[in-house]
Biotite code that builds the C-alpha atoms (Angstrom):
import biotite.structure as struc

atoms = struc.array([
    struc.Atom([21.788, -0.580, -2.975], chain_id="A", res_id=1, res_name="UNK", atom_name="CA", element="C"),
    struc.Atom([18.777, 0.041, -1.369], chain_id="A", res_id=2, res_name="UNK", atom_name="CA", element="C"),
    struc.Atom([15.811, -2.594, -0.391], chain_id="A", res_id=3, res_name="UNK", atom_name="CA", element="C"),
    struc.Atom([12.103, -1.740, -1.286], chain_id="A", res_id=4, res_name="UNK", atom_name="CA", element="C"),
    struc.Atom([9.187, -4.334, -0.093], chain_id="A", res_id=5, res_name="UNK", atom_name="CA", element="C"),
    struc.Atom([6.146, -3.588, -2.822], chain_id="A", res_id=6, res_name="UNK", atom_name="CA", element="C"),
    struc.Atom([2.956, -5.660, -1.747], chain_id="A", res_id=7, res_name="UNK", atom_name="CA", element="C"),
    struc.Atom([0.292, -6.284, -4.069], chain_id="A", res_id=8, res_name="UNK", atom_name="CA", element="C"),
    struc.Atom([2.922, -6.528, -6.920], chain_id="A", res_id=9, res_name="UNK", atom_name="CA", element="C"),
    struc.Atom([0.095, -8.774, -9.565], chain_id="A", res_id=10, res_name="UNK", atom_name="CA", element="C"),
    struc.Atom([-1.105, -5.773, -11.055], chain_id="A", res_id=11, res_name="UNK", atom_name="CA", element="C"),
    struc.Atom([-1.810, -2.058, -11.825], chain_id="A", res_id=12, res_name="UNK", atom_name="CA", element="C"),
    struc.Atom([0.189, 0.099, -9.354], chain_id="A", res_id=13, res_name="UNK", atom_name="CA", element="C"),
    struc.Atom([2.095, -2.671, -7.749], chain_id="A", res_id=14, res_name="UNK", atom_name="CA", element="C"),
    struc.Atom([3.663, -4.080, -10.847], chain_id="A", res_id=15, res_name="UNK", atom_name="CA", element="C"),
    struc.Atom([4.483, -0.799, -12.173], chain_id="A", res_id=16, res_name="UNK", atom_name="CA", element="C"),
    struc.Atom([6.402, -0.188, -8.620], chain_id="A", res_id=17, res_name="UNK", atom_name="CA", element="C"),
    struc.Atom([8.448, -2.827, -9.159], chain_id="A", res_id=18, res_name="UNK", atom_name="CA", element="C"),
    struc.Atom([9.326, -1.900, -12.981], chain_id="A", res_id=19, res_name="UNK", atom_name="CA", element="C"),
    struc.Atom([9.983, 1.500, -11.572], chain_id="A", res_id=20, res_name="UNK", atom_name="CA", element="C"),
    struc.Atom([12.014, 0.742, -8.907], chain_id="A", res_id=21, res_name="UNK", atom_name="CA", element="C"),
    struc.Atom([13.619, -1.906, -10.714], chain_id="A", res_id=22, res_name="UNK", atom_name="CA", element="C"),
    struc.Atom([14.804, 0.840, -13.456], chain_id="A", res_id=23, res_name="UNK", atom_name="CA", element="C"),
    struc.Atom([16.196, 2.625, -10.470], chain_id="A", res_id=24, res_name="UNK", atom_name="CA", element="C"),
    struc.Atom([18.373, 0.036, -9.244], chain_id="A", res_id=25, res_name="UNK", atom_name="CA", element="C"),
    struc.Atom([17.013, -0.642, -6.111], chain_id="A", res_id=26, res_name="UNK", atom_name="CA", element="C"),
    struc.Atom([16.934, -4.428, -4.792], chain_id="A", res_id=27, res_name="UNK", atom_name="CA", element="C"),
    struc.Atom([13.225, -4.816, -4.935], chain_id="A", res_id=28, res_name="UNK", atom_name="CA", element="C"),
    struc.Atom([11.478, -7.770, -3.107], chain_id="A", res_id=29, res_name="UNK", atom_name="CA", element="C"),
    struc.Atom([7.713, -8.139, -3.975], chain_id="A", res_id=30, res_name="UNK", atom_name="CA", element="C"),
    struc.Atom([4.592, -9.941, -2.444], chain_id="A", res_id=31, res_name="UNK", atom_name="CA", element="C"),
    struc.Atom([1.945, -11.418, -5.024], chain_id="A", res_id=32, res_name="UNK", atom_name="CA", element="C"),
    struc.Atom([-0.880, -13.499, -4.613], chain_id="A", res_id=33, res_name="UNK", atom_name="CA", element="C"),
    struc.Atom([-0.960, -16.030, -7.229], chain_id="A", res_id=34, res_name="UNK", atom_name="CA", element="C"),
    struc.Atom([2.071, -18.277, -9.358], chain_id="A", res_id=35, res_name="UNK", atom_name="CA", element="C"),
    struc.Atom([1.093, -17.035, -12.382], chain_id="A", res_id=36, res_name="UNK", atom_name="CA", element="C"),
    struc.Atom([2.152, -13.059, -10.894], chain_id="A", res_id=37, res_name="UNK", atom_name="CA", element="C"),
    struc.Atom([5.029, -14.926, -9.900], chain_id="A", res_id=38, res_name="UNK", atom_name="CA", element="C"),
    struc.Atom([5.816, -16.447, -13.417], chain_id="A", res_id=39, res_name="UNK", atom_name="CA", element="C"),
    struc.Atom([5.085, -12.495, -15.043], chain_id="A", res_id=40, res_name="UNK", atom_name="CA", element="C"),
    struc.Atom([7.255, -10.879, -12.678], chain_id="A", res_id=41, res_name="UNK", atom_name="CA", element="C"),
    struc.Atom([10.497, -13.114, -12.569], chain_id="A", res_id=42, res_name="UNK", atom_name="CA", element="C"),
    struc.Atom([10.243, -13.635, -16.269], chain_id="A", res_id=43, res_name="UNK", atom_name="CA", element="C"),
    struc.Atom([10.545, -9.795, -16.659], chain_id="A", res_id=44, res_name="UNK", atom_name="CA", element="C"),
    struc.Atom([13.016, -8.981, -13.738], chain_id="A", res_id=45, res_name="UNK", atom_name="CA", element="C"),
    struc.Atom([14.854, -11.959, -12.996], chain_id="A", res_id=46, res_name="UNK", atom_name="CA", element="C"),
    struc.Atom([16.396, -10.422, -10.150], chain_id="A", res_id=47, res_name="UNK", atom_name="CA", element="C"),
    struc.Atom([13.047, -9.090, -8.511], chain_id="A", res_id=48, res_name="UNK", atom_name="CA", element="C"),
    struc.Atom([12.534, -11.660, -5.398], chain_id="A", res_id=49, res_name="UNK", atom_name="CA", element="C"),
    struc.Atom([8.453, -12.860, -5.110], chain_id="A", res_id=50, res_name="UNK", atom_name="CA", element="C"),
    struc.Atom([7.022, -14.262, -2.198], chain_id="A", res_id=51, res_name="UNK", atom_name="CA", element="C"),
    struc.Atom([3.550, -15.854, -3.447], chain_id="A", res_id=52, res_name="UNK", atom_name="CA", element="C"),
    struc.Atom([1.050, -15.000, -0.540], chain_id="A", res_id=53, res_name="UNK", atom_name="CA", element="C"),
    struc.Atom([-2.422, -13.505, 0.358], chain_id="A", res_id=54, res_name="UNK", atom_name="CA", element="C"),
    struc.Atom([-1.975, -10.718, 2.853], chain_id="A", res_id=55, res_name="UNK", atom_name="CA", element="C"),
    struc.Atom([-4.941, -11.854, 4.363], chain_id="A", res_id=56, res_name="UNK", atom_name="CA", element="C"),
    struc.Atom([-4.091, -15.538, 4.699], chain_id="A", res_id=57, res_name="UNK", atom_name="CA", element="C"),
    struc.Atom([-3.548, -16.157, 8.936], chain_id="A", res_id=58, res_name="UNK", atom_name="CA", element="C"),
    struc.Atom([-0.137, -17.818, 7.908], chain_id="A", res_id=59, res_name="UNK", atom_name="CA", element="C"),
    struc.Atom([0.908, -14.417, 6.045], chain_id="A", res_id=60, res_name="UNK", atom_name="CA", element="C"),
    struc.Atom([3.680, -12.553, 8.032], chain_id="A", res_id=61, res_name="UNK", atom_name="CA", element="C"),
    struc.Atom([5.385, -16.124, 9.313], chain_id="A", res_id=62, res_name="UNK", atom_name="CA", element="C"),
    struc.Atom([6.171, -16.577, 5.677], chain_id="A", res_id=63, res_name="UNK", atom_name="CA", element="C"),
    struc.Atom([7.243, -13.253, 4.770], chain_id="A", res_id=64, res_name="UNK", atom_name="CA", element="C"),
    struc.Atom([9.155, -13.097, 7.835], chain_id="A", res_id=65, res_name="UNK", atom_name="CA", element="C"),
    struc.Atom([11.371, -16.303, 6.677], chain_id="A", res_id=66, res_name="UNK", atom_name="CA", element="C"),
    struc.Atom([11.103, -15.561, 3.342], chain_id="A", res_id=67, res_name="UNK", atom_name="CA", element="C"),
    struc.Atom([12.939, -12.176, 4.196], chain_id="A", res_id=68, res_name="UNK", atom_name="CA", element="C"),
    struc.Atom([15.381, -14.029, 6.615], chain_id="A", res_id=69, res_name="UNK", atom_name="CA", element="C"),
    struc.Atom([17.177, -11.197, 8.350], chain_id="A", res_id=70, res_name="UNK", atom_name="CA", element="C"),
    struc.Atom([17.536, -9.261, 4.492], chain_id="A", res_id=71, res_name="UNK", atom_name="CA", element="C"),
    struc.Atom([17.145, -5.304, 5.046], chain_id="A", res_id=72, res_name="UNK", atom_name="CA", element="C"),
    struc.Atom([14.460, -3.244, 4.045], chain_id="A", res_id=73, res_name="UNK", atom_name="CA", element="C"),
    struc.Atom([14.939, 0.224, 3.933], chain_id="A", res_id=74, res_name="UNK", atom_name="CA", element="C"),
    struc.Atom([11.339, 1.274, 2.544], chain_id="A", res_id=75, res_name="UNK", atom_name="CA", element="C"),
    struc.Atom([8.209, -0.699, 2.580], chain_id="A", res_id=76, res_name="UNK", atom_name="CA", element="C"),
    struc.Atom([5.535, 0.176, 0.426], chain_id="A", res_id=77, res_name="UNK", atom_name="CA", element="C"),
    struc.Atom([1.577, -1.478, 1.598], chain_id="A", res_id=78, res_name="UNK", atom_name="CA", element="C"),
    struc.Atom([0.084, -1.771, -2.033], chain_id="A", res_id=79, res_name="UNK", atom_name="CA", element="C"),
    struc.Atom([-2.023, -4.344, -1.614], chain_id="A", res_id=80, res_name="UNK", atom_name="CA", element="C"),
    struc.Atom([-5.516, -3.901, -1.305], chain_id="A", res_id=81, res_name="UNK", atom_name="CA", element="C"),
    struc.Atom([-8.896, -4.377, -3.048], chain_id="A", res_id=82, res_name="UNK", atom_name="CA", element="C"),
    struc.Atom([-11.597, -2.203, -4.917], chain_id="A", res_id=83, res_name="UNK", atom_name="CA", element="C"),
    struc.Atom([-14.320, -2.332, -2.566], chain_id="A", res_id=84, res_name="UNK", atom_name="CA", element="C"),
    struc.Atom([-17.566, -4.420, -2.725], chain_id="A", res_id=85, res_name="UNK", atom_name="CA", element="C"),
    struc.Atom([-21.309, -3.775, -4.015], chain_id="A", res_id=86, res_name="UNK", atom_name="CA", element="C"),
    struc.Atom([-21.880, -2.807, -0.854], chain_id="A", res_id=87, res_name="UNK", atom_name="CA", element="C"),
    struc.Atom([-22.772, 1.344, -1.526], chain_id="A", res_id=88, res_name="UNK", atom_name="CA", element="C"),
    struc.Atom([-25.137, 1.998, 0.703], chain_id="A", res_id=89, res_name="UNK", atom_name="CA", element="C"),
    struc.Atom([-26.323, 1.236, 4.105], chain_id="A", res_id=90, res_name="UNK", atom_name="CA", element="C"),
    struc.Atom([-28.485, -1.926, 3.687], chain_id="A", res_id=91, res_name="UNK", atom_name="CA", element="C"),
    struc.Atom([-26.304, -3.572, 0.701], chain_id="A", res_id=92, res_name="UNK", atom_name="CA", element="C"),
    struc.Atom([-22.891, -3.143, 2.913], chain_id="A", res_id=93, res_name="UNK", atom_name="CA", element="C"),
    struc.Atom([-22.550, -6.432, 5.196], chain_id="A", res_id=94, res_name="UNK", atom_name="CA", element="C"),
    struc.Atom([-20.354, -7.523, 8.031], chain_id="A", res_id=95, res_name="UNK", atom_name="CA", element="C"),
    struc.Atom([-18.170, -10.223, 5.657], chain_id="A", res_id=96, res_name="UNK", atom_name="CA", element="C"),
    struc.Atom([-17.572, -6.658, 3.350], chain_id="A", res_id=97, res_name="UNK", atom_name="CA", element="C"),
    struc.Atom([-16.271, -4.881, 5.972], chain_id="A", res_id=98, res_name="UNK", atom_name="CA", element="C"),
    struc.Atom([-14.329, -7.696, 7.464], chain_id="A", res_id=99, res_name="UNK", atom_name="CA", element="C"),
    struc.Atom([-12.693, -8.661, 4.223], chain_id="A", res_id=100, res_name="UNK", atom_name="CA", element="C"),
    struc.Atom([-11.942, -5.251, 3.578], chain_id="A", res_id=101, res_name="UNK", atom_name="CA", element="C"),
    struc.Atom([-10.108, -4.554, 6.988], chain_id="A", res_id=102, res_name="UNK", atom_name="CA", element="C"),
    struc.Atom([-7.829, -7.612, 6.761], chain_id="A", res_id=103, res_name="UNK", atom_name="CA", element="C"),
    struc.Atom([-7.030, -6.490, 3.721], chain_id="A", res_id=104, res_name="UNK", atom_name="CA", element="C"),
    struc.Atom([-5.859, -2.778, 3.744], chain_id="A", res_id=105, res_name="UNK", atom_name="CA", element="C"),
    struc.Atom([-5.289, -2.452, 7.692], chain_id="A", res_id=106, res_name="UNK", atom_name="CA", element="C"),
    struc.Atom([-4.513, -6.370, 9.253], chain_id="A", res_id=107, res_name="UNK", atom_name="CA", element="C"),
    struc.Atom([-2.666, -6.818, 5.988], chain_id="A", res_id=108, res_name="UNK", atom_name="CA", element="C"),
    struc.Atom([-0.268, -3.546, 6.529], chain_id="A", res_id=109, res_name="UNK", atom_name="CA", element="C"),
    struc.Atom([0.115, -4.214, 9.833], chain_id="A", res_id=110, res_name="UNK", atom_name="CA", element="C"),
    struc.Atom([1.136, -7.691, 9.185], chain_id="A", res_id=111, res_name="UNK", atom_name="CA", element="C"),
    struc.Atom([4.014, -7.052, 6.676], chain_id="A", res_id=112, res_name="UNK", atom_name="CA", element="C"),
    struc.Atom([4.947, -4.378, 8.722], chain_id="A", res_id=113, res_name="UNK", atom_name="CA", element="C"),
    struc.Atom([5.423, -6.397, 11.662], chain_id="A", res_id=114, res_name="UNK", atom_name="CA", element="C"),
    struc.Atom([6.890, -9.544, 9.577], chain_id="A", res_id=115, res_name="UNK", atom_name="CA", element="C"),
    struc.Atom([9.748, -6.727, 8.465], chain_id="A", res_id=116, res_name="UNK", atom_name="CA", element="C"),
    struc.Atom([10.348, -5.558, 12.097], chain_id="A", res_id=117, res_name="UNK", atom_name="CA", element="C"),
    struc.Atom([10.562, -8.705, 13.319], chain_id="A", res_id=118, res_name="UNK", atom_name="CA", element="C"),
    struc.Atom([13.021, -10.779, 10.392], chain_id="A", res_id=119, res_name="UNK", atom_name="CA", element="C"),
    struc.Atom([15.969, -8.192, 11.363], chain_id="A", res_id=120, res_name="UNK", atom_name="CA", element="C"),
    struc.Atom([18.876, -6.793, 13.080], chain_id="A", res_id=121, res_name="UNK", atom_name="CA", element="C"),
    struc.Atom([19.305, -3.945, 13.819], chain_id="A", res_id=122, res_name="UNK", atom_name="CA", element="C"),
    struc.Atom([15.887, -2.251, 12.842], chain_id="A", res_id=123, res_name="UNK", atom_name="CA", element="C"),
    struc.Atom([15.826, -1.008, 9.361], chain_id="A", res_id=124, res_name="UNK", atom_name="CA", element="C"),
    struc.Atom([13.134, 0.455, 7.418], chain_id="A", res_id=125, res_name="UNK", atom_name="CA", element="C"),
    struc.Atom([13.308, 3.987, 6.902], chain_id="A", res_id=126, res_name="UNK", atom_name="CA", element="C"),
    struc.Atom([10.454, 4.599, 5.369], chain_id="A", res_id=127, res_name="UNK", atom_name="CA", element="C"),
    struc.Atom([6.740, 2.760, 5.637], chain_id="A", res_id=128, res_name="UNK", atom_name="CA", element="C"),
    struc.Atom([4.610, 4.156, 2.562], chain_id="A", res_id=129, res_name="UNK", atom_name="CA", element="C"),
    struc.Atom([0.705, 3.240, 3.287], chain_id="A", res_id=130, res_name="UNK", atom_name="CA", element="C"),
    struc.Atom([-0.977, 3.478, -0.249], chain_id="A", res_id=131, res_name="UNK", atom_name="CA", element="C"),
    struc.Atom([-4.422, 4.734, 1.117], chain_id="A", res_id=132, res_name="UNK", atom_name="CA", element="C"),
    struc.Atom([-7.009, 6.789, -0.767], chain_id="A", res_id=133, res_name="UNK", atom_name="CA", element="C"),
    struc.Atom([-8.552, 10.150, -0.560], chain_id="A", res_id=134, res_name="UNK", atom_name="CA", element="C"),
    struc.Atom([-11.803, 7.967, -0.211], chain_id="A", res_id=135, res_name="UNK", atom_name="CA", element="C"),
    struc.Atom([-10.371, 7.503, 3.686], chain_id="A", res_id=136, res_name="UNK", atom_name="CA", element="C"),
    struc.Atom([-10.394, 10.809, 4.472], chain_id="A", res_id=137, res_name="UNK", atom_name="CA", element="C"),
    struc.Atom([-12.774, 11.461, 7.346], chain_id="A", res_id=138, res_name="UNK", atom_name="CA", element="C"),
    struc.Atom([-12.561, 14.935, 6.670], chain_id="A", res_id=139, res_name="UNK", atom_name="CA", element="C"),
    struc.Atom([-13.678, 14.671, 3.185], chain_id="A", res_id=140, res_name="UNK", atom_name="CA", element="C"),
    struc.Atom([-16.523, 11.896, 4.055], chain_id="A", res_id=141, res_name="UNK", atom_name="CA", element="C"),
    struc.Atom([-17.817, 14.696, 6.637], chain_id="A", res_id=142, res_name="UNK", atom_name="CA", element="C"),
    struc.Atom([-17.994, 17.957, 4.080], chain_id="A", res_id=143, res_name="UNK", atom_name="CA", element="C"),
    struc.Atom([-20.047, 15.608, 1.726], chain_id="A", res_id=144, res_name="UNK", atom_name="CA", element="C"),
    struc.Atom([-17.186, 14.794, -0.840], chain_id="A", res_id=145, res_name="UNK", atom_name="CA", element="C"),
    struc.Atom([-17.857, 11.621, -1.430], chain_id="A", res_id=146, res_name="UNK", atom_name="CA", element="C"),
    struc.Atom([-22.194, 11.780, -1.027], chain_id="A", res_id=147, res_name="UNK", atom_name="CA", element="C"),
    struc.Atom([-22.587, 11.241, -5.068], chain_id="A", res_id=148, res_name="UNK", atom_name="CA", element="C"),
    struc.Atom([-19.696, 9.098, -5.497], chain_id="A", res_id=149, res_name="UNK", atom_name="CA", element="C"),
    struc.Atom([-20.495, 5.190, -5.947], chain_id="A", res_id=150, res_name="UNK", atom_name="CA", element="C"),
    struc.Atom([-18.127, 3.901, -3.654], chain_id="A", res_id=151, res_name="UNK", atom_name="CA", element="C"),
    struc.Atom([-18.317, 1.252, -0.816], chain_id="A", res_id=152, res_name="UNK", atom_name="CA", element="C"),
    struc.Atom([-19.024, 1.859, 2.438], chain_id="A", res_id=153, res_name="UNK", atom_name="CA", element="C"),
    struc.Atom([-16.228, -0.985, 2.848], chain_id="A", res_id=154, res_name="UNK", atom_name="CA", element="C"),
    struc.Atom([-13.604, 0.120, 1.048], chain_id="A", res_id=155, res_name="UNK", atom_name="CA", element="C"),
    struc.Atom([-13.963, 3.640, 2.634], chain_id="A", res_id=156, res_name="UNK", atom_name="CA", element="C"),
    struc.Atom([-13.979, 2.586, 6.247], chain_id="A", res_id=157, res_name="UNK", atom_name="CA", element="C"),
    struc.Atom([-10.737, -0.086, 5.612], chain_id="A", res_id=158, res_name="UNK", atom_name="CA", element="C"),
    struc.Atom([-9.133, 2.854, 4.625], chain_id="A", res_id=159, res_name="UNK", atom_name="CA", element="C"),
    struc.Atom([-9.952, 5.631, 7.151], chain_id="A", res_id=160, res_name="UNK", atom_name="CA", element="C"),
    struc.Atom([-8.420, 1.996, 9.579], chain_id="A", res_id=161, res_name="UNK", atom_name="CA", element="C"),
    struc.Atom([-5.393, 2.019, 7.530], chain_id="A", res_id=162, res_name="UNK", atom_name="CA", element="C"),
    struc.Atom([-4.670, 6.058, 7.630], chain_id="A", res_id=163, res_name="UNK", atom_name="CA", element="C"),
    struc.Atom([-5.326, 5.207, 11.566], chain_id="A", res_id=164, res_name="UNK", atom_name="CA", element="C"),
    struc.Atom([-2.918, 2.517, 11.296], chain_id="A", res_id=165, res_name="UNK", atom_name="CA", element="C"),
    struc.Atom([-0.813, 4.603, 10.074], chain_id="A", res_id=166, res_name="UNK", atom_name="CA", element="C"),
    struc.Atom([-0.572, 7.642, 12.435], chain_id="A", res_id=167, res_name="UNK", atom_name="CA", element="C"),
    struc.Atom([-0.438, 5.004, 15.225], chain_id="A", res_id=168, res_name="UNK", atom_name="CA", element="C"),
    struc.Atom([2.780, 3.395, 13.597], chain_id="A", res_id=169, res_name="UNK", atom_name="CA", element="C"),
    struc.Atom([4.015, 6.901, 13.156], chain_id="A", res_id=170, res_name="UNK", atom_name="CA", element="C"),
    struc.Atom([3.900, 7.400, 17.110], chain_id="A", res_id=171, res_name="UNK", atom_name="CA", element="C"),
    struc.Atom([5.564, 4.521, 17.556], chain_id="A", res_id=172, res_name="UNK", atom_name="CA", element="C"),
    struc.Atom([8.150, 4.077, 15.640], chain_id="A", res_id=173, res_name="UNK", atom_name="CA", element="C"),
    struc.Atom([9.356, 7.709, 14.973], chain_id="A", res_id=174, res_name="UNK", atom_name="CA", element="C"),
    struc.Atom([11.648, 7.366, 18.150], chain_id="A", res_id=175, res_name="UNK", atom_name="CA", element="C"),
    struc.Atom([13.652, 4.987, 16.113], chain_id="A", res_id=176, res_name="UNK", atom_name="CA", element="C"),
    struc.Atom([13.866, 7.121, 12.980], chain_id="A", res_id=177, res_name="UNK", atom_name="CA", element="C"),
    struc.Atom([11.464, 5.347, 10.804], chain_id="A", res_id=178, res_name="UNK", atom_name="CA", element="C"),
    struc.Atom([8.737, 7.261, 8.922], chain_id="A", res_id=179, res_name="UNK", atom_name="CA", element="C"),
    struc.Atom([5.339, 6.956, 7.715], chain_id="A", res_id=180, res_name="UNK", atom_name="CA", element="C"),
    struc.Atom([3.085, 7.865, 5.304], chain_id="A", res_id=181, res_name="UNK", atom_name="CA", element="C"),
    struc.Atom([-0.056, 7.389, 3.701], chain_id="A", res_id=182, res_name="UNK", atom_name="CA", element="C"),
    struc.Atom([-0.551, 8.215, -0.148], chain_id="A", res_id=183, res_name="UNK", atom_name="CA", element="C"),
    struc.Atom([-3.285, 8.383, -2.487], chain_id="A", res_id=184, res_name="UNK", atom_name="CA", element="C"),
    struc.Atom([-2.164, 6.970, -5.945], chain_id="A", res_id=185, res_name="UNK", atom_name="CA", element="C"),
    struc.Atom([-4.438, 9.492, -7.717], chain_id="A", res_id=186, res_name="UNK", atom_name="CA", element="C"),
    struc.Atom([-7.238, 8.827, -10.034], chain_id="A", res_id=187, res_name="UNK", atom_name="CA", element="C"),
    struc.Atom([-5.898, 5.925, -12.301], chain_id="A", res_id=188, res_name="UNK", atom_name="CA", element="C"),
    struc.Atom([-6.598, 4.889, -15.400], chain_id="A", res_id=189, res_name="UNK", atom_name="CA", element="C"),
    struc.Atom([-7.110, 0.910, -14.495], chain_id="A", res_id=190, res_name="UNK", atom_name="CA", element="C"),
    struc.Atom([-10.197, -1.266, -14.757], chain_id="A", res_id=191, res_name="UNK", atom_name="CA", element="C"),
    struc.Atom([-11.613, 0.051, -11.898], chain_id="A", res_id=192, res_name="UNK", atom_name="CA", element="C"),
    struc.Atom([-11.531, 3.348, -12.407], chain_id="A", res_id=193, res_name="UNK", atom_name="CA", element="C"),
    struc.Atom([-12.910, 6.227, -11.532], chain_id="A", res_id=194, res_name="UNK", atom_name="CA", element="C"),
    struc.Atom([-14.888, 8.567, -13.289], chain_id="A", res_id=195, res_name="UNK", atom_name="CA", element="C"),
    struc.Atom([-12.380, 11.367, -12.802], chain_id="A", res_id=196, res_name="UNK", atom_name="CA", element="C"),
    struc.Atom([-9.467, 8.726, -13.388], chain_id="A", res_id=197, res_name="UNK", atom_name="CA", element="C"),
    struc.Atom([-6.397, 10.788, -15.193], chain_id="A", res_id=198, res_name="UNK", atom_name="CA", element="C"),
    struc.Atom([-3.385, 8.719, -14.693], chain_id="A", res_id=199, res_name="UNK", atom_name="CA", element="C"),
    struc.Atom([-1.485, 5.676, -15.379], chain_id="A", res_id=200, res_name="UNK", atom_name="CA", element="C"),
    struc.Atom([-0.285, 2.845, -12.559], chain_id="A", res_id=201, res_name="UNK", atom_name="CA", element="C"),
    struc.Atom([2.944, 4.268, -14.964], chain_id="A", res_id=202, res_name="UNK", atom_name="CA", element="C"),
    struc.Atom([2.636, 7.338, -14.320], chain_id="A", res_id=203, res_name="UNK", atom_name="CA", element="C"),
    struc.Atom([1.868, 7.160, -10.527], chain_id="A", res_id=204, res_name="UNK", atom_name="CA", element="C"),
    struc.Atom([4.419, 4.866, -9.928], chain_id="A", res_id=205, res_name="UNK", atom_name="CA", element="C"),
    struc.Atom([6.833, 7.342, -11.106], chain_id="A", res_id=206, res_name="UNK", atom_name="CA", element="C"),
    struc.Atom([5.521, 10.512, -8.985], chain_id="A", res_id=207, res_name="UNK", atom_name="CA", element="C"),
    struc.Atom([5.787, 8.459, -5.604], chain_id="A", res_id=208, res_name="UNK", atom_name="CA", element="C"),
    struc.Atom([8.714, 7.119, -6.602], chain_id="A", res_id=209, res_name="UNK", atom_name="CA", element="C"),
    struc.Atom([10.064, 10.770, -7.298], chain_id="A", res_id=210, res_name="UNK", atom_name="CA", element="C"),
    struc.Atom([8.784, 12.080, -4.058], chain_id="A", res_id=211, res_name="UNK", atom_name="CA", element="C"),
    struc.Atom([10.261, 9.245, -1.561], chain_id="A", res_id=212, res_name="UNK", atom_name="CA", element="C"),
    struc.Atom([13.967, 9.985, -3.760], chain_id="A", res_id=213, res_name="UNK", atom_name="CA", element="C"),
    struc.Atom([13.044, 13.808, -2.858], chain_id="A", res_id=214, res_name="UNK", atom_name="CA", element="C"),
    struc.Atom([14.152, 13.202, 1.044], chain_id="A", res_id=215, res_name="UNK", atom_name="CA", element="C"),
    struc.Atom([11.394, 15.406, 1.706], chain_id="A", res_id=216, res_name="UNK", atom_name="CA", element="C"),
    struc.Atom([8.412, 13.059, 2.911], chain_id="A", res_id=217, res_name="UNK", atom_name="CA", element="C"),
    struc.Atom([7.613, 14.033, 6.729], chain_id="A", res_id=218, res_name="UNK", atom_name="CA", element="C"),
    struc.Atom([5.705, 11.306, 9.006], chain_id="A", res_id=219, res_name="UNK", atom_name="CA", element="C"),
    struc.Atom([2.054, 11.565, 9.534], chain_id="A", res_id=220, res_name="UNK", atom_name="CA", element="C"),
    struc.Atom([1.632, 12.970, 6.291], chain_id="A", res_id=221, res_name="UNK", atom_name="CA", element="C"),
    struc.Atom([-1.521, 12.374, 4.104], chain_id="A", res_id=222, res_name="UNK", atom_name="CA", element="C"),
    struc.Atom([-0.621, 13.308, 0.125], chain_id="A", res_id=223, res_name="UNK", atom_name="CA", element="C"),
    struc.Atom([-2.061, 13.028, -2.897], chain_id="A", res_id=224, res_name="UNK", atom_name="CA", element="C"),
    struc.Atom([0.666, 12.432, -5.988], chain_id="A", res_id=225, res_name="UNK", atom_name="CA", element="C"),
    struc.Atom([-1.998, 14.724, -7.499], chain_id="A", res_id=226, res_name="UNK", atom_name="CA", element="C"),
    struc.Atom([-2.612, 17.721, -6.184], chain_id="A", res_id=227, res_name="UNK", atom_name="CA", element="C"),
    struc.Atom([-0.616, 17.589, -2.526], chain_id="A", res_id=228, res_name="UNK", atom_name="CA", element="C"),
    struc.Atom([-1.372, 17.559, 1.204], chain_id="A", res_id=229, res_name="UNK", atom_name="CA", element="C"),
    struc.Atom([-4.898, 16.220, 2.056], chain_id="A", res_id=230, res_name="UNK", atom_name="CA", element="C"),
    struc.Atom([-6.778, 16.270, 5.437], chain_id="A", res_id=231, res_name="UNK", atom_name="CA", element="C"),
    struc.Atom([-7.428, 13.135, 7.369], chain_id="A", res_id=232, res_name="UNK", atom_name="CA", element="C"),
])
């Protein structure tokens, strides 16, 4: 049976991982923030382990290293993030935004990344999915993509960090045979959605889990579950 890590499991996307992979059989260990997640998830999947953390909390990865105690994780999956701040434009954005922001999506990663690394042996994961957006995209910032689009300048420069993060760890750690990969959820339909918003946590949840049970997910790749390959 294999071992999936889902951060951010409260909520939207990260709860409908776990149902997913739960349905799936795999052994599914989950990271939420508050008891009451905690109470939701357990009473619904008995067999789902929580750890109750913040990501962002300095303590984080010392508890999820013990509370993973030498178990094996073959895929990790960074879910956990935030929907940005008011901070749209130049003179709203401030220096607590952007800080929050990066511990979040690129400290955070790194941090249950490391905690996994570090609570085994032999190494394990072989697989580190990076749930980024196509709002990181430096390529799409630059053509203009996102010049009409009410979006934070927080939330978009934690995420062009992660997708950094994330090429960096793919260096590093592709000698050892792990790989990964940053993915775009798509547009979904949650309270914070977009105006072009077209699918469910559901539905998502189901397309990545497809594509990682494909075999065919390359490091240092950049996908959309909607519409493919994006530049960084």
């Amino acid at each position: 049976m294999q071992a999936v890590l889902i951060t951010g499991a409260s909520r939207g996307l990260g709860l409908a991982l776990v149902q997913k992979f739960h349905e799936h059989k795999y052994k599914v260990y989950a990271v939420a923030r508050s008891i009451s997640a905690y109470q939701r998830i357990t009473e619904m999947y008995p067999d789902v382990s929580v750890l109750v953390a913040d990501i962002t909390d300095i303590d984080y990865e010392k508890s999820l290293e013990n509370f993973l105690c030498n178990t094996t994780i073959d895929i990790i999956i960074n879910n956990a993030g935030s929907a940005g701040t008011t901070g749209t434009n130049t003179i709203n954005s401030t220096s607590e935004q952007l800080t929050y922001e990066f511990r979040t999506h690129c400290i955070g990663a790194l941090s249950t990344v490391k905690a996994v690394l570090e609570s085994m042996k032999p190494l394990s994961p072989s697989l580190i999915i990076n749930i980024s957006s196509r709002r990181g995209s430096l390529s799409m910032q630059a053509a203009g993509a996102t010049k009409a689009v009410v979006c934070s300048f927080s939330y978009r420069i934690a995420k062009a960090a992660q997708n950094m993060l994330s090429l960096c760890m793919a260096d590093d750690l592709e000698n050892i045979g792990v790989k990964v990969v940053s993915i775009h959820p798509g547009a979904m339909l949650t309270k914070m959605a977009p105006a072009d918003a077209t699918l469910s946590p559901g539905q998502s949840a189901s397309r990545l889990l497809k594509i990682i049970e494909s075999g065919k997910l390359s490091s240092r790749e950049f996908i959309c579950l909607e519409t493919g390959m994006l530049q960084w």
